[in-house]
C-alpha positions as CSV (number, residue, x, y, z in Angstrom):
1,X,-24.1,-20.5,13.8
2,X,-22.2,-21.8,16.8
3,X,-19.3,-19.3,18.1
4,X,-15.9,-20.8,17.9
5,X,-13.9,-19.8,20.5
6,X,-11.3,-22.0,20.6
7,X,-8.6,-19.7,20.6
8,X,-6.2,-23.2,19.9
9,X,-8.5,-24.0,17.0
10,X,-8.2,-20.2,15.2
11,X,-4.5,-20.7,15.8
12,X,-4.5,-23.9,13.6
13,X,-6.0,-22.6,11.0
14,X,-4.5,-19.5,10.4
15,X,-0.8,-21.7,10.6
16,X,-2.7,-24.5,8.2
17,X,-3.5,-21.2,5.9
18,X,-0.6,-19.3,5.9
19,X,1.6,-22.5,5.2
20,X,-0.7,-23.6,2.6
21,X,-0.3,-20.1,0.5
22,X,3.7,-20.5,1.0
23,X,4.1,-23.6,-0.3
24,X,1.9,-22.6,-3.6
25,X,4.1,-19.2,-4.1
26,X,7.4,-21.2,-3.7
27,X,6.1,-24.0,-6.1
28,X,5.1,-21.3,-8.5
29,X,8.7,-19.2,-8.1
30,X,10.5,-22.2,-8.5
31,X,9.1,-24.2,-11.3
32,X,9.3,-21.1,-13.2
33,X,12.8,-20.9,-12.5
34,X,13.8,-24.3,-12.9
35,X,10.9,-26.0,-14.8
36,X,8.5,-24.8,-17.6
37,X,5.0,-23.9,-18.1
38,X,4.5,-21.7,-15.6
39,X,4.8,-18.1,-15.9
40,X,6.8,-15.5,-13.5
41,X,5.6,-15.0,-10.3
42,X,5.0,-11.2,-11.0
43,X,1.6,-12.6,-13.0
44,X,0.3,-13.9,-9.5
45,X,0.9,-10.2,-7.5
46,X,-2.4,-8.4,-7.3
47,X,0.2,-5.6,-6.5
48,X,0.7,-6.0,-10.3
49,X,-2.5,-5.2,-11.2
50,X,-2.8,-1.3,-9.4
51,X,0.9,-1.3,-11.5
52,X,-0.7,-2.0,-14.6
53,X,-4.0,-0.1,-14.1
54,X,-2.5,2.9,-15.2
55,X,-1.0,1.4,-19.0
56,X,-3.4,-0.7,-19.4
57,X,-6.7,2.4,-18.9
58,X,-4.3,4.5,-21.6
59,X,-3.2,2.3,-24.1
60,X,-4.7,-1.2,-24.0
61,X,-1.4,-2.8,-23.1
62,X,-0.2,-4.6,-20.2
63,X,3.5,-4.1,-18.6
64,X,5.6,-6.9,-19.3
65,X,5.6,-10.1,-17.3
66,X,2.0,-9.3,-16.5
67,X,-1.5,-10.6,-17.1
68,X,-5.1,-10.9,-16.7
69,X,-4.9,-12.5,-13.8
70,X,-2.8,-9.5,-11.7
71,X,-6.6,-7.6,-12.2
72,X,-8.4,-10.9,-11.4
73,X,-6.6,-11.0,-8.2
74,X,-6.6,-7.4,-7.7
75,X,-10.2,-7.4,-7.8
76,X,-10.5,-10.3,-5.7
77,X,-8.7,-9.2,-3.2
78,X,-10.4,-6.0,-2.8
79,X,-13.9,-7.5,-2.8
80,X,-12.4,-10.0,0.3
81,X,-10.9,-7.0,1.9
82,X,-14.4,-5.0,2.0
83,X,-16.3,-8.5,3.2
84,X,-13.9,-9.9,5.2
85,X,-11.2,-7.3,6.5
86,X,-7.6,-7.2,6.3
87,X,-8.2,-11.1,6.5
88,X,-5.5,-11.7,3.4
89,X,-2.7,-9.6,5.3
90,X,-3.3,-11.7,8.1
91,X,-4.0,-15.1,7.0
92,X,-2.8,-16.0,3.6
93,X,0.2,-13.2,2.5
94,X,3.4,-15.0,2.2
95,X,5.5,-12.5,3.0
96,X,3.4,-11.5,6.2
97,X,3.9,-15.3,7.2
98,X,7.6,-15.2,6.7
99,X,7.4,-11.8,8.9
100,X,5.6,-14.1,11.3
101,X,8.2,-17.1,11.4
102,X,11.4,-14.9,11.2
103,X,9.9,-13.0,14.6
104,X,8.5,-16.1,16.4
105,X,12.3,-17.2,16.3
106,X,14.4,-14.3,17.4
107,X,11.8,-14.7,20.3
108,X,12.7,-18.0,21.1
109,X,16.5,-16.8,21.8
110,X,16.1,-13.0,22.4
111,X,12.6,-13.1,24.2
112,X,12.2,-9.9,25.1
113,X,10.4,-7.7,22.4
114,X,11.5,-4.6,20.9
115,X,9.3,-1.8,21.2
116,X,9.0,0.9,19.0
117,X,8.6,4.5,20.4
118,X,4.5,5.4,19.9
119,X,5.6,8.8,18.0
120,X,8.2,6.9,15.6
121,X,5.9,4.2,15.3
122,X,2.8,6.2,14.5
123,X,5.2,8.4,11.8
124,X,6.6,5.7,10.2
125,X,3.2,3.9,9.5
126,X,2.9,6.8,7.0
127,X,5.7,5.6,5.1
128,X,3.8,2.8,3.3
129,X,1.4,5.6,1.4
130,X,4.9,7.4,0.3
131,X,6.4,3.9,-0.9
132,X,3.0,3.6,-2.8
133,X,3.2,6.5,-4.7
134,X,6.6,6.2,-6.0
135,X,5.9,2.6,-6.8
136,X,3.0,3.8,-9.5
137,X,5.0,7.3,-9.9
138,X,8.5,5.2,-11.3
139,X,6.0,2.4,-12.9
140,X,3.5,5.0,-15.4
141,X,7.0,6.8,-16.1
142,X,9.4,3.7,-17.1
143,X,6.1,1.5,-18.3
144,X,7.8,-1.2,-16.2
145,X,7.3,-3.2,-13.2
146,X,9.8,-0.9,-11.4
147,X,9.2,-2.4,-8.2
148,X,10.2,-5.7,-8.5
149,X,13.5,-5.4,-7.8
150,X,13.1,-4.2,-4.5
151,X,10.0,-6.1,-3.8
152,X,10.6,-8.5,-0.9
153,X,7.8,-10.9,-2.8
154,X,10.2,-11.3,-5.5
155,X,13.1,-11.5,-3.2
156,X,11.8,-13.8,-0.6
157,X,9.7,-16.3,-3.7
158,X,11.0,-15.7,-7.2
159,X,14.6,-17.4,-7.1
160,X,15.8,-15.6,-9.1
161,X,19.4,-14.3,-6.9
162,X,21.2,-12.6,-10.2
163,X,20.7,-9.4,-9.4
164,X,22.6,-8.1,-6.5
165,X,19.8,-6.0,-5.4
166,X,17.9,-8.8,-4.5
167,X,20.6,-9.9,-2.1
168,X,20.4,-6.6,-0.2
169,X,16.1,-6.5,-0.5
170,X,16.3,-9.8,1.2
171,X,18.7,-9.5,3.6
172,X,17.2,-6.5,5.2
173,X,14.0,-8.5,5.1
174,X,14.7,-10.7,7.2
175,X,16.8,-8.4,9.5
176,X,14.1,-6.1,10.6
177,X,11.8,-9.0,10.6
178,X,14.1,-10.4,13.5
179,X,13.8,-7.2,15.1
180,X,10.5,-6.0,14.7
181,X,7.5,-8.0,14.4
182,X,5.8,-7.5,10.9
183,X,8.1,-4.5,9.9
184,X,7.3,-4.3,6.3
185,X,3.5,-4.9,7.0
186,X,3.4,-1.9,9.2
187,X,5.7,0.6,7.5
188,X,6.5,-0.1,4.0
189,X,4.4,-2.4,1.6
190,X,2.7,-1.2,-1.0
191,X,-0.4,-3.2,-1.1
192,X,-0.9,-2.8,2.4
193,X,-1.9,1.2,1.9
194,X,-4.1,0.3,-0.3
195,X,-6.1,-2.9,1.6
196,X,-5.9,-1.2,5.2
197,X,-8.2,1.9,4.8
198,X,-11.1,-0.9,3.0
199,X,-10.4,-2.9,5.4
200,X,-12.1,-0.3,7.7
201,X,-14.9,-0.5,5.7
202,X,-14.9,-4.2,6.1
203,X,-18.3,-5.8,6.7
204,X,-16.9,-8.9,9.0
205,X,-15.5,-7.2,12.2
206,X,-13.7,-8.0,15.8
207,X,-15.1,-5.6,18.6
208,X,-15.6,-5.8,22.4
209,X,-18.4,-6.7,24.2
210,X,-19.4,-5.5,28.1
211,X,-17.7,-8.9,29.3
212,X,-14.2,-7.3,28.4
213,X,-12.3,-6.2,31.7
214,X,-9.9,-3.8,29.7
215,X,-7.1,-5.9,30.3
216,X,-5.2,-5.4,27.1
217,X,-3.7,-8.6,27.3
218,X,-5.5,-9.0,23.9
219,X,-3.5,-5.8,22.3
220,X,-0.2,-7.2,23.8
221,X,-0.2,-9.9,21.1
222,X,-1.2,-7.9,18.3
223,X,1.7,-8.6,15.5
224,X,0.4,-4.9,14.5
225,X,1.0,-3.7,17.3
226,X,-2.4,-2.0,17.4
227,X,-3.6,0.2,20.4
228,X,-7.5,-1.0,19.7
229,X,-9.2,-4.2,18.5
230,X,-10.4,-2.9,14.5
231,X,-7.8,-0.2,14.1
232,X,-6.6,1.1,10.7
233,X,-3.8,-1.6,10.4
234,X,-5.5,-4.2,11.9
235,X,-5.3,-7.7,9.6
236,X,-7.8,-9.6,11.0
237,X,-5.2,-12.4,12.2
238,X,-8.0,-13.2,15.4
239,X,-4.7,-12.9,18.0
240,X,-6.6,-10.8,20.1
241,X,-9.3,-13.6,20.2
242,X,-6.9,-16.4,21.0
243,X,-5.3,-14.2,23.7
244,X,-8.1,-13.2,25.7
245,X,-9.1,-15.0,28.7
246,X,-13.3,-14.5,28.5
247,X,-13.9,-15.6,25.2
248,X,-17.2,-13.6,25.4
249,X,-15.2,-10.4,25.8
250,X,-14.7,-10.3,21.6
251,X,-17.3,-10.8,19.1
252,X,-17.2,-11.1,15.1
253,X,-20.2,-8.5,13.8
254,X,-21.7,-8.7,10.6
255,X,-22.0,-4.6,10.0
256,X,-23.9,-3.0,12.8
257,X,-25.9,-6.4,13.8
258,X,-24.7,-6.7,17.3
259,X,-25.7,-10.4,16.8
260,X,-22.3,-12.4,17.2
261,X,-21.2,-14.6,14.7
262,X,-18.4,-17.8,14.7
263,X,-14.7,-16.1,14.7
264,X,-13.7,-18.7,12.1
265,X,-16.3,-16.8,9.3
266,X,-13.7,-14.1,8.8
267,X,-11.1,-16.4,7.6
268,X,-13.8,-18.7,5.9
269,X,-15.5,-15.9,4.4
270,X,-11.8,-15.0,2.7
271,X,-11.1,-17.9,1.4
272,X,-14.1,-19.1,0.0
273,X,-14.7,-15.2,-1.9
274,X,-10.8,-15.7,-2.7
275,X,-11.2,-19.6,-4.6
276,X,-14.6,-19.2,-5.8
277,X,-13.5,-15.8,-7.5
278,X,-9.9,-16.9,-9.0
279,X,-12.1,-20.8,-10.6
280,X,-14.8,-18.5,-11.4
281,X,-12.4,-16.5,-13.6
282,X,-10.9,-20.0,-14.8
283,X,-14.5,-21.3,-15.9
284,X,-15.3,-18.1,-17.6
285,X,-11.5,-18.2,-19.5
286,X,-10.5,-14.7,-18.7
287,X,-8.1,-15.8,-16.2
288,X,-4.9,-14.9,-18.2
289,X,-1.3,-15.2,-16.4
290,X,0.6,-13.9,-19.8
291,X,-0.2,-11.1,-22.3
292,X,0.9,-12.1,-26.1
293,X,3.7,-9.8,-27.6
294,X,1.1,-7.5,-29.3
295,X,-0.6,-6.5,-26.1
296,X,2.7,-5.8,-24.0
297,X,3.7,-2.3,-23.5
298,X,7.7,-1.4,-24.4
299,X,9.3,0.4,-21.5
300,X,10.3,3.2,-22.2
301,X,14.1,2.6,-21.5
302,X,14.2,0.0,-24.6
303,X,11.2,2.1,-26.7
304,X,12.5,3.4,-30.2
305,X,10.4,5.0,-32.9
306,X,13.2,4.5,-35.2
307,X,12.5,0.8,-35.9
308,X,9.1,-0.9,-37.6
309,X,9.7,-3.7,-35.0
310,X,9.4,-3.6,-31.3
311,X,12.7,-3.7,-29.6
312,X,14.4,-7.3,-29.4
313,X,14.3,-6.6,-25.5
314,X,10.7,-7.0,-25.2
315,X,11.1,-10.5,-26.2
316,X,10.5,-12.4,-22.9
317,X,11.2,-16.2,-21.5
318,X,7.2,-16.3,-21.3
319,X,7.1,-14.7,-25.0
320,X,5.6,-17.6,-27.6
321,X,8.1,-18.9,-30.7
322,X,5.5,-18.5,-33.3
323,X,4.5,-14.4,-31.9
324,X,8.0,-13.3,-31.7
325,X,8.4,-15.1,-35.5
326,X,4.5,-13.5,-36.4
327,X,6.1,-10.0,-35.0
328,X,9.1,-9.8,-36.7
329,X,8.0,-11.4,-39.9
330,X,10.7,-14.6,-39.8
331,X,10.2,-17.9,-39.6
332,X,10.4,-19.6,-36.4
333,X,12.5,-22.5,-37.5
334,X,15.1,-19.6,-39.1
335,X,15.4,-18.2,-35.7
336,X,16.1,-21.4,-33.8
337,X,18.5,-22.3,-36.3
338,X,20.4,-18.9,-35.7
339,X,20.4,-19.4,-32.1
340,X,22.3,-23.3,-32.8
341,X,19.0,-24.7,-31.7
342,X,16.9,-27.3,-33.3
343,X,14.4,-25.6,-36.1
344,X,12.0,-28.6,-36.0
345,X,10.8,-27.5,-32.4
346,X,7.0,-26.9,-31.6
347,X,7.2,-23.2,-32.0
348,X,4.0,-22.8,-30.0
349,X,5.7,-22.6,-26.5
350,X,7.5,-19.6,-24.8
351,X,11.0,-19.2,-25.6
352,X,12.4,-20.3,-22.2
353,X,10.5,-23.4,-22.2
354,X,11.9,-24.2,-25.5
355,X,15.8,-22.9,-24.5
356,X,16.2,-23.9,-20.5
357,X,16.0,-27.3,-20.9
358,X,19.3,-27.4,-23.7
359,X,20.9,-25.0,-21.2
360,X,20.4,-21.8,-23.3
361,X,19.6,-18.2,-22.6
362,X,17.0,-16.1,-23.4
363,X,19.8,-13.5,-25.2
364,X,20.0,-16.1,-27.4
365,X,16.7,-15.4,-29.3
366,X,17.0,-12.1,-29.1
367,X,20.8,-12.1,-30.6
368,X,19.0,-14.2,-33.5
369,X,15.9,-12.3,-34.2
370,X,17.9,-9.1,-34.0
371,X,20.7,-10.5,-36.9
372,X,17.9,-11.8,-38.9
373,X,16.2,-8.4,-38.9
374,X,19.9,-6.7,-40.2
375,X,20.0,-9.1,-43.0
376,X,16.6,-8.2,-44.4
């Protein structure tokens, strides 16, 4: 295979990529916030899936607004990861290309970057691992996706701007993102403590050759801020290919083969293990983006072992009419009717795609199911 090294052409696809997996995300947030048929965008977070791991091992169950597909992608993304690098972090995470845009525009009026101090740099790198552990810590202890309330996923994608925590997750998002480049990637997220040390064990790798003059003008425009091409961190985003003036000076390796291989294969490589994994899950119908009502853990803030029913909280908008009826032993056209809605309704739809569109809430439901189950 022919080496790319167009440094312009590596640069147009990883904007083409990047911009691509935005637009999906925001289509996905929003129609499940203003449309139907789609389910929350926590389902399509392989974050979701280490979340779950824990409930799903012990009990069976997964944690609610969950499915299938969280593990599908968690496993996909892993299996990327070890073939391809820390290609996703660098190429296709939406919040990493939001990091990207906010930074590329404080530069254009304040052009002068901000450096971080090596020693606070290198300490607060660290952080991410601690953030990791009280992410699974608070989620095995509430049986809840504690995180997502704080996750700037959520905050930046999910439109959903009711709670006022999200207002404060997002605005300091995009304020450190002004002021240093990829802030969150380096120091905080969750999902990156998990994909950077596989990605050292990546089989697709950047390294130097003998033509490289050790310049460093190819560590200058590392977003990572990396002190060495293929350090723990390093995403695989090819701007230390693009940069460099001797295009011979970097080569992509497959293992220990010194042979050098086309720079574009990392990204290709990622993207064709990503799609052909996620269809091949499609084809083989495991690919699941919600969990019926019998197979979703209660948290423990609403559990009660006083009550033959699950709690009327662990109704969901993605929850179908005819489980929640099956569940609490009612009949789906007596619970519409309680909540003023029309009983004749296909009851084989989730609950917010049956109450949204008359301008109803959720509570609603619950409010009904939970006076039905009195009057017994």
């Amino acid at each position: 295979m022919q080496r790319d090294t167009s440094g312009k052409k590596l640069k147009t696809l990883r904007h083409i990529s990047q911009i691509s997996l935005v637009a999906l995300v925001v289509y996905l947030g929003f129609r499940h916030q203003y449309g139907t048929g789609i389910s929350p965008l926590d389902s399509y977070c392989p974050l979701g899936g280490v979340e779950s791991l824990y409930t799903w091992v012990t009990t069976g169950k997964m944690l609610p607004k969950t499915g299938f597909s969280n593990f599908i992608l968690l496993g996909t993304l892993i299996t990327v990861t070890l073939a391809a690098g820390g290609v996703f972090c660098g190429w296709f995470c939406p919040v990493g290309t939001v990091q990207d845009w906010l930074y590329v525009l404080r530069r254009k009026v304040v052009k002068a970057p901000i450096q971080m101090p090596r020693k606070l740099d290198k300490g607060l790198r660290g952080l991410k691992y601690v953030v990791l552990i009280l992410v699974l810590g608070f989620t095995i202890q509430g049986v809840t996706l504690w995180f997502a309330d704080y996750d700037p996923f959520k905050a930046l994608f999910a439109f959903e701007l009711k709670n006022p925590v999200t207002y404060v997750v997002l605005g300091l998002t995009i304020v450190f993102s002004l002021l240093v480049e990829r802030f969150w990637c380096k120091y905080l997220c969750p999902l990156g403590a998990i994909l950077a040390p596989l990605a050292k064990l990546g089989i697709l790798q950047v390294s130097k050759t003998e033509a490289c003059s050790q310049c460093n003008t190819c560590l200058n425009g590392c977003p990572m801020g990396l002190s060495a091409i293929g350090e723990l961190g390093c995403v695989n985003c090819m701007e230390c290919v693009s940069s460099c003036h001797k295009p011979q000076a970097t080569v992509v390796q497959l293992g220990k083969i010194k042979r050098p291989l086309a720079h574009g294969l990392v990204p290709v490589t990622g993207v064709l293990l990503g799609v052909g994994l996620v269809l091949g899950s499609m084809g083989m119908g495991i690919w699941e983006t919600r969990t019926t009502m019998s197979r979703v853990a209660i948290p423990s803030s609403i559990a009660s072992s006083t009550s033959e029913y699950p709690p009327v909280e662990s109704i969901t908008g993605m929850t179908f009419l005819d489980e929640v009826a099956k569940t609490y032993d009612l009949e789906a056209g007596e619970i519409l009717k309680k909540a003023g809605l029309d009983p004749n309704q296909d009851p084989h739809r989730p609950v917010k795609d049956i109450t949204k569109p008359l301008g109803v809430e959720v509570e609603s439901v619950r409010a009904a199911v939970s006076e039905l189950i009195k009057s017994k």
